[in-house]
Wavefront OBJ file of the C-alpha trace (Angstrom):
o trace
v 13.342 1.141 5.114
v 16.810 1.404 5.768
v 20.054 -0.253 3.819
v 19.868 -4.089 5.625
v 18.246 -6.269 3.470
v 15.390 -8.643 5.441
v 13.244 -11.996 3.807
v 11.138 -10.689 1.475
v 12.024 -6.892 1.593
v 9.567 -4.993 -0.245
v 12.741 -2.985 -2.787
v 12.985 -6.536 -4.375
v 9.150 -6.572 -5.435
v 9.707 -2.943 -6.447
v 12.892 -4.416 -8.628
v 10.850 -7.013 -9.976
v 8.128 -4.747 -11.523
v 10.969 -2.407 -13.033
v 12.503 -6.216 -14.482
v 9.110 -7.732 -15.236
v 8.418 -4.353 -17.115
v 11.431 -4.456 -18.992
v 11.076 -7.790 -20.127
v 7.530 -7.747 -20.963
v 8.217 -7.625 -24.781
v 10.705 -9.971 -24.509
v 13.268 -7.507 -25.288
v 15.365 -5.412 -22.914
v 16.815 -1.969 -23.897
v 19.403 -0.132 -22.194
v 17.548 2.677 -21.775
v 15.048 0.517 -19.740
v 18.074 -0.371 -17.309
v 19.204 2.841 -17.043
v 15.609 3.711 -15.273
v 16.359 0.985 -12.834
v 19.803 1.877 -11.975
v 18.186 5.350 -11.171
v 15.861 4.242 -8.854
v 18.236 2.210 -7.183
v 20.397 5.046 -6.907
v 18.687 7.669 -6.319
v 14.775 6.903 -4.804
v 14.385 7.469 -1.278
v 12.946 3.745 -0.585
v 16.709 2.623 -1.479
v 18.459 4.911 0.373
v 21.312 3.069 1.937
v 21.559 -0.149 -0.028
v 25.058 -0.996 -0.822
v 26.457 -2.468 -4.744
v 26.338 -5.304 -3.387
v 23.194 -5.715 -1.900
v 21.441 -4.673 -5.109
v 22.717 -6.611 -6.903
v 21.490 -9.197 -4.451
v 18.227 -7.598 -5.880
v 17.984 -7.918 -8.841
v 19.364 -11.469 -9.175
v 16.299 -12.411 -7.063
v 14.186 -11.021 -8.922
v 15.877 -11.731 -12.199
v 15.610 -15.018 -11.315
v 12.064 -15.049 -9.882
v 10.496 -14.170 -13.354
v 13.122 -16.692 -15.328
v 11.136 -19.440 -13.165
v 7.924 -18.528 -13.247
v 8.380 -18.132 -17.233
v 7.303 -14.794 -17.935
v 6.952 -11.201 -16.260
v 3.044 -11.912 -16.134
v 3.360 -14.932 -14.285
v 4.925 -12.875 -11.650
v 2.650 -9.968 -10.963
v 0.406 -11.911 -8.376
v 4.177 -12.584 -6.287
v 5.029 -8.830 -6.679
v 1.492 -7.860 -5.148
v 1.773 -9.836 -2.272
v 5.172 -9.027 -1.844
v 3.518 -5.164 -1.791
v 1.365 -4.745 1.251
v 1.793 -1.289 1.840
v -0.341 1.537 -0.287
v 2.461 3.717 -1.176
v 5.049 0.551 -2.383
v 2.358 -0.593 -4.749
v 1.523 3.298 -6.262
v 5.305 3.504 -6.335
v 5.872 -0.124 -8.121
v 3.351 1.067 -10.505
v 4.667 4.045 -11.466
v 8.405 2.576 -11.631
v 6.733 -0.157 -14.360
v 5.333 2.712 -16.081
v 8.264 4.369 -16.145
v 10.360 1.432 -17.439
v 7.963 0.685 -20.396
v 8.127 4.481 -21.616
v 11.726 4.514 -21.317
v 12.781 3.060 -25.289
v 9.436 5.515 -26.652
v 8.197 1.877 -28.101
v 4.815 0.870 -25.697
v 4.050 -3.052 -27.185
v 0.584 -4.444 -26.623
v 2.695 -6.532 -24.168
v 3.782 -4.561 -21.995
v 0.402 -2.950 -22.029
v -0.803 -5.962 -21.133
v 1.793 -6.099 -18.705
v 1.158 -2.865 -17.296
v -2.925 -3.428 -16.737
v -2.407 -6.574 -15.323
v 0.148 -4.881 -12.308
v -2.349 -2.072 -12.172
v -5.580 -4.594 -11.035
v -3.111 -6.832 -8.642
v -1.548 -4.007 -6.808
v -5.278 -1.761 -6.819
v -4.103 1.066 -8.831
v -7.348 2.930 -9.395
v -7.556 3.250 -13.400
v -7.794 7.398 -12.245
v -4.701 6.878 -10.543
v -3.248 5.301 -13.326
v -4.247 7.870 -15.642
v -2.248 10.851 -13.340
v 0.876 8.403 -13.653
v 1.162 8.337 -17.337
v 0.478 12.486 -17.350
v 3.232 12.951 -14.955
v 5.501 10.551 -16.855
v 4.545 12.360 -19.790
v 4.952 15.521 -18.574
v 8.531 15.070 -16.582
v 7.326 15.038 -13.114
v 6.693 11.586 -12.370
v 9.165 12.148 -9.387
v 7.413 14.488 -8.096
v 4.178 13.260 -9.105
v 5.361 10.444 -6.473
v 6.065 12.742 -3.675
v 2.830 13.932 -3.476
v 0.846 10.960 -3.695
v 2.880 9.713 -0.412
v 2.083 12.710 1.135
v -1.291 12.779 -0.068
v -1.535 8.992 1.644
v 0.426 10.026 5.021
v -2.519 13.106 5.093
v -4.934 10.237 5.769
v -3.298 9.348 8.697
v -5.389 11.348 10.945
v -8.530 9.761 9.531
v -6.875 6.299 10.172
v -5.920 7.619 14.072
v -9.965 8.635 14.407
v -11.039 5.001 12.741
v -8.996 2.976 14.667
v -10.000 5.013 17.566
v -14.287 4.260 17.193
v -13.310 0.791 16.297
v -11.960 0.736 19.916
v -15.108 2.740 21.542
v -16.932 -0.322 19.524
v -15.254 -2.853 21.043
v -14.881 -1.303 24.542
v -11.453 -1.058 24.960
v -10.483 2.853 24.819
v -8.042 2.271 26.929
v -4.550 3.447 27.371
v -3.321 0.168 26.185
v -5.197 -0.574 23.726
v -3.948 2.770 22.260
v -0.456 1.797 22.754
v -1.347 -1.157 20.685
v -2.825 0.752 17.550
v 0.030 3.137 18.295
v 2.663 -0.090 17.337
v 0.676 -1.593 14.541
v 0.361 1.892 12.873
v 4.293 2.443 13.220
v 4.599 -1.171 11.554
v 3.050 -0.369 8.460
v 4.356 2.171 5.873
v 0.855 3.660 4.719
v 0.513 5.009 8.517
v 3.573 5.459 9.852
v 4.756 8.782 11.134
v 7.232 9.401 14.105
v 6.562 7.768 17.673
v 5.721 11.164 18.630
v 3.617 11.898 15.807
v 1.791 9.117 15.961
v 1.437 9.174 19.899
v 0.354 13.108 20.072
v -2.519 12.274 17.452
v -3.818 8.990 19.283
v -3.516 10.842 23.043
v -5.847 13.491 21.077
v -8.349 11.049 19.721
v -8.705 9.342 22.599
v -9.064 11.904 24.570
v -11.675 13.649 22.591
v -14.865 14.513 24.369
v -17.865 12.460 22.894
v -21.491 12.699 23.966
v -22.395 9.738 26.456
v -23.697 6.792 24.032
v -22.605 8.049 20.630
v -23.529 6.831 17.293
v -20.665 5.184 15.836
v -22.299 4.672 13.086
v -23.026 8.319 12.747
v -18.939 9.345 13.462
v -17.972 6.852 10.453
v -20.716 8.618 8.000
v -18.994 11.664 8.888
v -15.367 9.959 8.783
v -16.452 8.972 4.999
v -17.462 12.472 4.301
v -14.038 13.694 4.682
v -12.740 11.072 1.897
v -14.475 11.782 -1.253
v -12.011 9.065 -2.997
v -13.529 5.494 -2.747
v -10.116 4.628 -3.003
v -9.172 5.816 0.283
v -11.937 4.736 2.012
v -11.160 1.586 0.474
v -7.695 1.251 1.954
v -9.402 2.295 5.427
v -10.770 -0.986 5.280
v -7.963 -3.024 4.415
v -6.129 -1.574 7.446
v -9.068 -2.269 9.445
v -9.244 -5.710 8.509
v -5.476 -6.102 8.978
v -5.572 -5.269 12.224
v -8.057 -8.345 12.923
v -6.204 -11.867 13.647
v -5.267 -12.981 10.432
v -7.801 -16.256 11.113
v -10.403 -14.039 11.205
v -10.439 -12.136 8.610
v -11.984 -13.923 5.777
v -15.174 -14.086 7.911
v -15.606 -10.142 7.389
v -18.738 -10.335 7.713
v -19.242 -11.281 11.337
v -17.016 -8.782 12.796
v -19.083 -5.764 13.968
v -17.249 -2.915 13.207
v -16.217 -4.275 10.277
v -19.990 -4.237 9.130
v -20.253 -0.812 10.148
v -17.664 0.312 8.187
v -19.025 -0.989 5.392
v -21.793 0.269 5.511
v -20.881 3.913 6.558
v -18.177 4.300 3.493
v -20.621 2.758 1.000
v -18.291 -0.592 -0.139
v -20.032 -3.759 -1.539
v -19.601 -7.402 -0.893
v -17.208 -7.874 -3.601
v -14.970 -4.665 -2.514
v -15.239 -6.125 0.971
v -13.577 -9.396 -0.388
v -11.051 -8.000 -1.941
v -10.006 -5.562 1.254
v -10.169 -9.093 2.836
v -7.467 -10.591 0.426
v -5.196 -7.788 0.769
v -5.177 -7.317 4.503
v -4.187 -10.658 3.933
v -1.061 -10.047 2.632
v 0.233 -8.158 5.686
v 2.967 -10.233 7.451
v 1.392 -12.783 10.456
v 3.448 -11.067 12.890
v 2.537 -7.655 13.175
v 1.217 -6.102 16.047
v -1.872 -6.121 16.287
v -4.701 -4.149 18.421
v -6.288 -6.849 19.928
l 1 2 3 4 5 6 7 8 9 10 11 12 13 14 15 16 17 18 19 20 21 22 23 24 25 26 27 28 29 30 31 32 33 34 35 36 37 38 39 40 41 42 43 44 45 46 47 48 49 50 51 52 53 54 55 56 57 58 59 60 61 62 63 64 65 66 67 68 69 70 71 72 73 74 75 76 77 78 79 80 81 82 83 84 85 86 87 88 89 90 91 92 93 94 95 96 97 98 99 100 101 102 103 104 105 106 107 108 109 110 111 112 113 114 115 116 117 118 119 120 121 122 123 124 125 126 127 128 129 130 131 132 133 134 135 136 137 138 139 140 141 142 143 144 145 146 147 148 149 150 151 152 153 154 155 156 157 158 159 160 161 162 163 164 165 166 167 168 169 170 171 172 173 174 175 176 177 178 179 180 181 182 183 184 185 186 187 188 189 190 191 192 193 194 195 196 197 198 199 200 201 202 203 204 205 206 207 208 209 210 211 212 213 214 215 216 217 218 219 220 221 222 223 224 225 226 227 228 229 230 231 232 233 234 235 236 237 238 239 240 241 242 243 244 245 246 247 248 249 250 251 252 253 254 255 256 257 258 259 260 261 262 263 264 265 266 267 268 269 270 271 272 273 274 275 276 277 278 279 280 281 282 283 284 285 286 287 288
């Protein structure tokens, strides 16, 4: 993300779970701050910020939970603050962390830690592989692998996006360079430019049989994604893609029905994809 700091930067939502954490049994012990200062020193997603400007950090979100009255009370902020797949795994896991650190888990900050888990859609599976690699010294790279495990789904993101354009006739060379600038925007799918433009040139490019089943491509799509989860998340970039106006009514955009249909997703899944694609800032770029 770089060092500048920008309204509402995601590292200060990832600071605030660390703080809420901390504070969750109303104590805070220096071996709790001593996993923050480590992340803010050393984890990739704060490469580059100054002192200064984490410092600027933490006092926001220091602050934010001294309003709201509790850590708790802060958790739906830190969500929305979250968009992206990997910040929210990663916020997780940094709470997780933080709790762990003085080897004295409270039913608060239990508590804490659930509530975080269900606002930022931590599967309770994926939650479970957390604590293990905490546990077992690895959480770092733990971490590492879940981002690349996310970034692997890129390609089934590239073919999505692609049949969502077939389904709206408009697999055209702009359009692509459309889904090629919303993609970069958002962490979960970004790659570089020429990463992300060899692998839509490909997809769109693909020979398909005259008239085919859409329907039939997203079956096989889902196939390839065991994990609900991701499947899941396919959705919620789907639906962030859609005007923001329109997304609540979910269930009067074609594809979107397809979709949920082919990766097997009920109503109340659907609303909650809704919500979160939600979250995603007004102004990206979006495939129209």
């Amino acid at each position: 993300m770089g060092g500048a700091l920008r309204p509402n930067d995601p590292r200060r939502f990832l600071i605030e779970a660390m703080i809420g954490a901390m504070n969750a049994d109303g104590a805070v012990d220096e071996r709790e701050m001593a996993v923050l200062d480590k992340h803010i020193t050393e984890h990739d997603l704060f490469q580059g910020v100054a002192p200064a400007a984490a410092k600027t950090l933490i006092d926001l979100a220091t602050d934010a939970i001294r309003f709201a009255g509790n850590s708790a009370s802060r958790i739906p902020a830190i969500a929305k603050g979250l968009p992206s797949r990997i910040h929210r795994i990663t916020a997780y896991a940094m709470a997780v962390e933080v709790v762990k650190a003085d080897l004295d888990i409270t039913h608060s900050e239990l508590a804490f830690l659930e509530q975080l888990r269900q606002a930022v859609r931590v599967a309770p599976h994926e939650a479970q592989e957390v604590f293990a690699a905490l546990h077992e010294g690895r959480l770092g790279a733990h971490l590492d692998d879940r981002v690349l495990r996310i970034k692997s789904l890129i390609p089934s993101a590239v073919e999505m996006f692609v049949l969502r354009a077939h389904t709206l006739g408009k697999a055209t060379d702009e359009h692509r360079f459309q889904i090629r600038d919303f993609m970069l925007s958002i962490a979960d799918l970004a790659l570089t430019l020429d990463d992300i433009e060899g692998q839509l040139f490909r997809a769109f490019r693909k020979q398909r049989p005259a008239g085919f089943n859409v329907m039939v491509e997203l079956q096989a799509l889902a196939a390839t994604m065991p994990d609900i989860v991701d499947r899941w998340w396919m959705v919620v970039y789907v639906l962030a893609a859609e005007p923001p106006g329109k997304v609540t009514s979910w269930r009067v955009i074609p594809f979107v029905g397809l979709l949920q249909h082919a990766f097997g997703l009920a109503d109340h899944d659907m609303d909650l994809a809704a919500g979160d694609a939600q979250i995603f800032p007004a102004n990206l770029p979006r495939p129209d």
